[in-house]
ZAMIGU-622093 format. One line per field, with one value per residue (C-alpha): residue number from 1; x, y, z. Coordinates in pm, whole numbers. Example, Ala and Ser with C-alpha at 12.3 -4.5 7.8 and 13.67 -1.06 7.14 Angstrom:
// ZAMIGU-622093
palum [1	2]
px [1230	1367]
py [-450	-106]
pz [780	714]
END
This chain:
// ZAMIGU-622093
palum [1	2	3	4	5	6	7	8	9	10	11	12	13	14	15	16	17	18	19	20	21	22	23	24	25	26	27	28	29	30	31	32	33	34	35	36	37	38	39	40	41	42	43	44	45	46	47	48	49	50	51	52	53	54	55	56	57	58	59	60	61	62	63	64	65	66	67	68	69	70	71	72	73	74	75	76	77	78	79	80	81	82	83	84	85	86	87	88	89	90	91	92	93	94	95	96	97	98	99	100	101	102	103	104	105	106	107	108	109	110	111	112	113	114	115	116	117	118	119	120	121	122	123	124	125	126	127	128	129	130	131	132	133	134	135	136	137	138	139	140	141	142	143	144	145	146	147	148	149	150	151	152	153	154	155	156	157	158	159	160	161	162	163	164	165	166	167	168	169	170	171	172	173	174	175	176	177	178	179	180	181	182	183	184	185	186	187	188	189	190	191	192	193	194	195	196	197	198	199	200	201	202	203	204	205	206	207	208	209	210	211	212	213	214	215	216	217	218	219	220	221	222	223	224	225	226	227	228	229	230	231	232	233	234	235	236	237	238	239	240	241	242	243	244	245	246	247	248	249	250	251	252	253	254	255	256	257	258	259	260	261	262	263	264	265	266	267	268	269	270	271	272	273	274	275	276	277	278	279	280	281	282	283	284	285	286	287	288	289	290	291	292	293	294	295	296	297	298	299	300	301	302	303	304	305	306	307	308	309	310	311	312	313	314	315	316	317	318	319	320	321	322	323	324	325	326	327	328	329	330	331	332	333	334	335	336	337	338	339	340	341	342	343	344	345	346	347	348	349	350	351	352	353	354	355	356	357	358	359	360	361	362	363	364	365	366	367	368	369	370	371	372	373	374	375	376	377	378	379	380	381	382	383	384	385	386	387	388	389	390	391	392	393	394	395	396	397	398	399	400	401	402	403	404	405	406	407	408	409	410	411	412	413	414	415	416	417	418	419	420	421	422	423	424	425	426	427	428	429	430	431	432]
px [-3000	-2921	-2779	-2554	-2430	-2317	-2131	-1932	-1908	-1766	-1441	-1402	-1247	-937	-924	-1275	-1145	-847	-988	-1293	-1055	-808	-1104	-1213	-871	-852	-1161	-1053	-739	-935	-1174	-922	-808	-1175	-1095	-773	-815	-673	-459	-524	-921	-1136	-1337	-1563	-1721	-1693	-1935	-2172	-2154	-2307	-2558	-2720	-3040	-2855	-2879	-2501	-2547	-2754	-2490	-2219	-2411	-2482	-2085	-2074	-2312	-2048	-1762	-1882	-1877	-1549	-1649	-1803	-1473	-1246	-973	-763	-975	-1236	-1240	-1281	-1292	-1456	-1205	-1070	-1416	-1444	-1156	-1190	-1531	-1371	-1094	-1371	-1536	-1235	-1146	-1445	-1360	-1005	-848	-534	-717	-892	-596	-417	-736	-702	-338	-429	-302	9	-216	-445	-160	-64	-468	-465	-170	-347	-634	-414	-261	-628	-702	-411	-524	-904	-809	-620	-872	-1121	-896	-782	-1193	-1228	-957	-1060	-1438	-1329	-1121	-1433	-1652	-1401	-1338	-945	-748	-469	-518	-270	-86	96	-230	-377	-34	-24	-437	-437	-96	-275	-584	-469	-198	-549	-726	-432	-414	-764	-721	-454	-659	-937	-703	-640	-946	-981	-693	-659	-1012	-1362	-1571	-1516	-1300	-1417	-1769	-1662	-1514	-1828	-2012	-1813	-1836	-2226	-2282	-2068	-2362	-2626	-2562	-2502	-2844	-3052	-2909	-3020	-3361	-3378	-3284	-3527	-3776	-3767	-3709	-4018	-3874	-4062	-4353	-4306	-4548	-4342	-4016	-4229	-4348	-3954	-3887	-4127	-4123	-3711	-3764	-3968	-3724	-3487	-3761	-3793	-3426	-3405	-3688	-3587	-3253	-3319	-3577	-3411	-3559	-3452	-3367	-3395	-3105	-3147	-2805	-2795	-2653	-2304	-2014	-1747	-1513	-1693	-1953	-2310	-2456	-2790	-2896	-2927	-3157	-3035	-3087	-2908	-3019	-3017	-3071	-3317	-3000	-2755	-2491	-2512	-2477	-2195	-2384	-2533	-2222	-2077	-2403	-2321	-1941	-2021	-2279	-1990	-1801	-2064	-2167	-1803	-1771	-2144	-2064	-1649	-1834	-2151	-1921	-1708	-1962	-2272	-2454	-2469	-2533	-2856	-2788	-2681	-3047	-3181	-2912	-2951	-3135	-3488	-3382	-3553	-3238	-3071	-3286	-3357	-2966	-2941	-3205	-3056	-2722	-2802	-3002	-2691	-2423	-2658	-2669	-2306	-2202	-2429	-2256	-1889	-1973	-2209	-2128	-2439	-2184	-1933	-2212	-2389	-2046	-1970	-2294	-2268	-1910	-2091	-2380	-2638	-2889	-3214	-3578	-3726	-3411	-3141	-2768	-2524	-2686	-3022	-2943	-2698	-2987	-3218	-2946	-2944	-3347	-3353	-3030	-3193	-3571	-3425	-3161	-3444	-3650	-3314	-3254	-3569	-3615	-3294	-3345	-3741	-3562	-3279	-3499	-3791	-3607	-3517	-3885	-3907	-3711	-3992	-4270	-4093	-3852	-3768	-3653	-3367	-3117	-3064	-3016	-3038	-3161	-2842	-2669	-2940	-2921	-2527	-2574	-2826	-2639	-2316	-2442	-2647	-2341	-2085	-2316	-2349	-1967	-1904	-2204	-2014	-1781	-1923	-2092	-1759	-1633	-1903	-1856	-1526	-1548	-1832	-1601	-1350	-1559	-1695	-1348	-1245]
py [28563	28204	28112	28426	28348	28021	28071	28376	28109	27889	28114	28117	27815	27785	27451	27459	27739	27604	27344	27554	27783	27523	27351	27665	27709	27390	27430	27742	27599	27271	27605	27732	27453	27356	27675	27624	27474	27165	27253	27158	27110	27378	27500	27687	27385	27244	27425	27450	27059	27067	27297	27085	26906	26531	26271	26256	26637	26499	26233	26481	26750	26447	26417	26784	26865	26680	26859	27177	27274	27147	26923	27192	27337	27066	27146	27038	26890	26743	26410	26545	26317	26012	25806	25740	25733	25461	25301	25296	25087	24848	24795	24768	24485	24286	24355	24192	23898	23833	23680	23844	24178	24109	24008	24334	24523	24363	24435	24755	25094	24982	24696	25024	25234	24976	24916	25258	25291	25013	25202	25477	25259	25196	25542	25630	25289	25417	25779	25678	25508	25779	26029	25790	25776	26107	26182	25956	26083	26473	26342	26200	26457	26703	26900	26899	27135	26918	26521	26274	26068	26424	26532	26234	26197	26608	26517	26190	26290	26661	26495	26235	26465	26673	26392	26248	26614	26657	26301	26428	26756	26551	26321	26669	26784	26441	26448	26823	26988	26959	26672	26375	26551	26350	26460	26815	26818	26672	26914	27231	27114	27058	27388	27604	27529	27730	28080	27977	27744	28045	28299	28055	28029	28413	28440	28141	28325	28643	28509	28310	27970	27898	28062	28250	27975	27682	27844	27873	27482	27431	27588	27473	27106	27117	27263	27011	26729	26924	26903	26553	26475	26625	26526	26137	26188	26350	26047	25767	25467	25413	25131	25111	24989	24924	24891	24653	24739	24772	24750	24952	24964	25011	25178	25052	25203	25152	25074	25332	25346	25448	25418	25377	25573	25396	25647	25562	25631	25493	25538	25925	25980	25727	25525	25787	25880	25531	25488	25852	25703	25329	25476	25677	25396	25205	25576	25680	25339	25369	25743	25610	25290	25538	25797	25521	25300	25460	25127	25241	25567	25517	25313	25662	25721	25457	25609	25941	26120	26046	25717	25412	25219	25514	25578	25178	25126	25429	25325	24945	25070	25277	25020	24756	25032	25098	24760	24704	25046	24955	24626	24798	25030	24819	24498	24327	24057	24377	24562	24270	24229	24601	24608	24274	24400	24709	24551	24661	24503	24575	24438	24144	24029	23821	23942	23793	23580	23727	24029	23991	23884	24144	24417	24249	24245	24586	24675	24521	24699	25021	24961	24867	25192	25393	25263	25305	25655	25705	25545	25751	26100	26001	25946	26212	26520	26336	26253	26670	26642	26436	26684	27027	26919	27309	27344	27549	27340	26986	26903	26545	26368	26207	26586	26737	26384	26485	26827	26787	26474	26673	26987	26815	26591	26895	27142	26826	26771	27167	27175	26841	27100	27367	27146	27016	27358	27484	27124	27178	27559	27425	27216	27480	27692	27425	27351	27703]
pz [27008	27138	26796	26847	27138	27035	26766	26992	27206	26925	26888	27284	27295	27147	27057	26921	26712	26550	26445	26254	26132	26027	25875	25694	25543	25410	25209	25082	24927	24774	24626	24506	24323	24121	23970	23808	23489	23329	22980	22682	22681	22541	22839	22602	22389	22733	22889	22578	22599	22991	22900	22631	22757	22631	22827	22853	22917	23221	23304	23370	23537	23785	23855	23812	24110	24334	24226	24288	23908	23838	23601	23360	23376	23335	23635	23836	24130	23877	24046	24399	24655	24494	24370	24767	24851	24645	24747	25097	25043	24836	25113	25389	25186	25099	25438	25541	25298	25281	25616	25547	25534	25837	26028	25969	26079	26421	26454	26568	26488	26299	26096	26033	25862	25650	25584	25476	25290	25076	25003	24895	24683	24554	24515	24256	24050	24018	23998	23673	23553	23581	23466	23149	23054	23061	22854	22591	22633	22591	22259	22101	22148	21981	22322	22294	22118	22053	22044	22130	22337	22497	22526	22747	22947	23062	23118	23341	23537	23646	23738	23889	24110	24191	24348	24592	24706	24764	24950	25164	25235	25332	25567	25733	25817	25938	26233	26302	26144	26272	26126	25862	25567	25300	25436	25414	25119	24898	25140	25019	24627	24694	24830	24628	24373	24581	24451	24118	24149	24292	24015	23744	23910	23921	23511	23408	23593	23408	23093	23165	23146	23453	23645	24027	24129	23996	24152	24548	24477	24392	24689	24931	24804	24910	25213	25273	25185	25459	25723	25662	25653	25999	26189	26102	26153	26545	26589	26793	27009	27372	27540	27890	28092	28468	28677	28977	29300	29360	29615	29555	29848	30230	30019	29860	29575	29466	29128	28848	28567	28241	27846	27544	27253	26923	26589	26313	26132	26330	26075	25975	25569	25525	25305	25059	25025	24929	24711	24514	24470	24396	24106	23948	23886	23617	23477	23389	23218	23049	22967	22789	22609	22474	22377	22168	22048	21859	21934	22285	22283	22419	22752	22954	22942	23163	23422	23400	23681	23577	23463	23588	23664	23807	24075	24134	24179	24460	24630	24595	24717	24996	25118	25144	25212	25521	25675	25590	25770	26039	26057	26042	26354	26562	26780	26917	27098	27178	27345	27525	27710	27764	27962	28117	28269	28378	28570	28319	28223	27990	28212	28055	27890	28043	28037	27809	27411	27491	27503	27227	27015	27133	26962	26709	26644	26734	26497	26240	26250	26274	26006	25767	25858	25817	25504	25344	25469	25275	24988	24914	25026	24792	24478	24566	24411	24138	24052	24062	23756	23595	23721	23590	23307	23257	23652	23578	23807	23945	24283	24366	24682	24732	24700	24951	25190	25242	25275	25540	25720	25697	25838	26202	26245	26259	26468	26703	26722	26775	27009	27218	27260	27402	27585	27776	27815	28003	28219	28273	28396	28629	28804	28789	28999	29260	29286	29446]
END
């Protein structure tokens, strides 16, 4: 009944509904568009091409799981929302590297628009690029009805005009939606998969391709994952922060205790979702180089998603894109000061480098248990893959880790909301 009554509660406030409708809409047109298909490719031999139990089969069901089945149908939002994805970390580490970067990040919003008109910029280059490799990969395995230069140029132009649409769809979510719209975007694609999924699970079971007992362990081993996913990402360590007396006006205040709540994972599913991005970057060019050079045609097997090098670069990745979010959003220094000006202080620790350092130490333990406890619940399904090679779907960790992440940080930001509603009609009413 409680859950109920808050989403009623949801479309009570108008804002708060806007932007979930508006968000809703927007989701529904980028749907729309994974279903209109790309000319020119043969969708059938496509298709018959995913299903086969290759490793390069496996390689493109990987990318396929993100694009909400796009991918086995070759249209026009193939390439989702990776490409700027991908972009937008590369900016945020030359940002990090170049001065000039880092002086226009500092300039404030106008050294911002430019900063992101840049990694627009960034996202047309490596949307070409992907789109070019596919072309050429879809023309060597005989998936093209008509080969050629018109061919690739009607290819790369509609997939590429796809992918800085579903960029500007996900800038709109962004400013007038609910939640982070790349987030929601990988999010929708992810979960559009789940009937689909549970149908195939329902035919492999009947055919006997897999036992009801196998299908309950399937079950209960990712329900499971979920549990885990949530407790850790709920668990937080507070600091205590004690406030000294103050004078403010004729008036003395006495000191306050408070705390300041720092996350296991401080920095949401940010950096599984740079890791799933940066990873699609060597597999397109290990699927293009395998596809052209028969000498090669086994490397795509050490990254596919039993691979050992697969897994050992996600967990790698998410490790490092964790600390470098972490660093990105966090200022020990900044919030040493910020509670120096305030009259805070934490007991035991002096104000001002000490307690500086003391973030810092404590950033930098929980960062590490963050990014761990991302990395094993990242690679865990995959090892299911090992265990039942006849499971009749894939799901990775990385896939589950955003739906999960995606899905607390969006009931938290619509539940900030009701939140300050009620607030506000409390005061309302103390007021009369």
């Amino acid at each position: 009944m409680i859950v109920v009554k808050s989403f009623k509660n949801m479309f009570n406030i108008p804002e708060l509904k806007n932007k979930i409708l508006f968000t809703l809409g927007v989701l529904i047109v980028y749907r729309l568009g994974t279903i209109i298909p790309i000319v020119g490719v043969n969708v059938k031999l496509l298709s018959d091409f995913m299903k086969q139990a290759s490793v390069l089969g496996s390689f493109f069901k990987y990318l396929d799981t993100f694009s909400g089945s796009s991918f086995d149908r070759c249209t026009l939002f193939s390439l989702g929302i990776s490409p700027n994805i991908t972009a937008s970390i590369m900016m945020q580490l030359l940002g990090m590297s170049i001065p000039s970067l880092e002086r226009l990040l500092k300039e404030g919003e106008f050294g911002r628009k430019i900063f992101n008109q840049y990694t627009r910029y960034l996202t047309l280059g490596l949307s070409i690029l992907y789109s070019t490799s596919y072309a050429i990969f879809l023309e060597n395995q005989g998936l093209v009805l008509d080969p050629g230069w018109g061919f690739r140029i009607l290819f790369i132009m509609s997939m590429v005009a796809g992918s800085m649409f579903v960029m500007w769809l996900g800038e709109q979510i962004s400013i007038y939606g609910i939640g982070n719209g790349a987030s929601m975007i990988i999010f929708a694609g992810i979960v559009a998969r789940f009937p689909i999924d549970v149908m195939k699970t329902i035919v492999a079971i009947d055919l006997g391709r897999i036992g009801i007992f196998t299908a309950l362990f399937i079950l209960v081993f990712f329900l499971a994952v979920i549990a885990c996913i949530v407790f850790l990402e709920k668990g937080e360590r507070k600091i205590p922060v004690q406030y000294a007396r103050r004078m403010v006006g004729n008036r003395m205040y006495a000191g306050q205790s408070s705390y300041i709540p720092f996350k296991i994972n401080a920095v949401g599913v940010m950096p599984v979702i740079f890791a799933s991005s940066m990873l699609q970057i060597p597999m397109y060019i290990i699927g293009m180089l395998s596809s052209k050079f028969p000498a090669l045609k086994a490397l795509p097997e050490y990254f596919s998603p039993t691979g050992i090098m697969y897994n050992a670069t996600t967990f790698i990745l998410i490790m490092f894109f964790t600390f470098f979010y972490t660093a990105l959003i966090f200022d020990p220094k900044e919030l040493a000061q910020n509670m120096k000006k305030g009259g805070g202080f934490i007991p035991g620790v002096r104000p001002g480098s000490r307690t500086e350092q003391f973030f810092d130490y404590i950033l930098t333990r929980l960062g590490l248990l963050g990014a761990v406890y991302l990395g094993i619940l990242s690679i865990l399904p995959n090892l299911l893959l090992v265990m039942i090679p006849t499971m009749p779907f894939y799901l990775g960790g990385t896939a589950l880790l955003i739906v999960v992440g995606v899905a607390l940080e969006t009931s938290s930001q619509v539940e900030s909301y009701l939140v300050e509603h009620r607030y506000e009609r409390f005061l309302s009413t103390k007021g009369r």
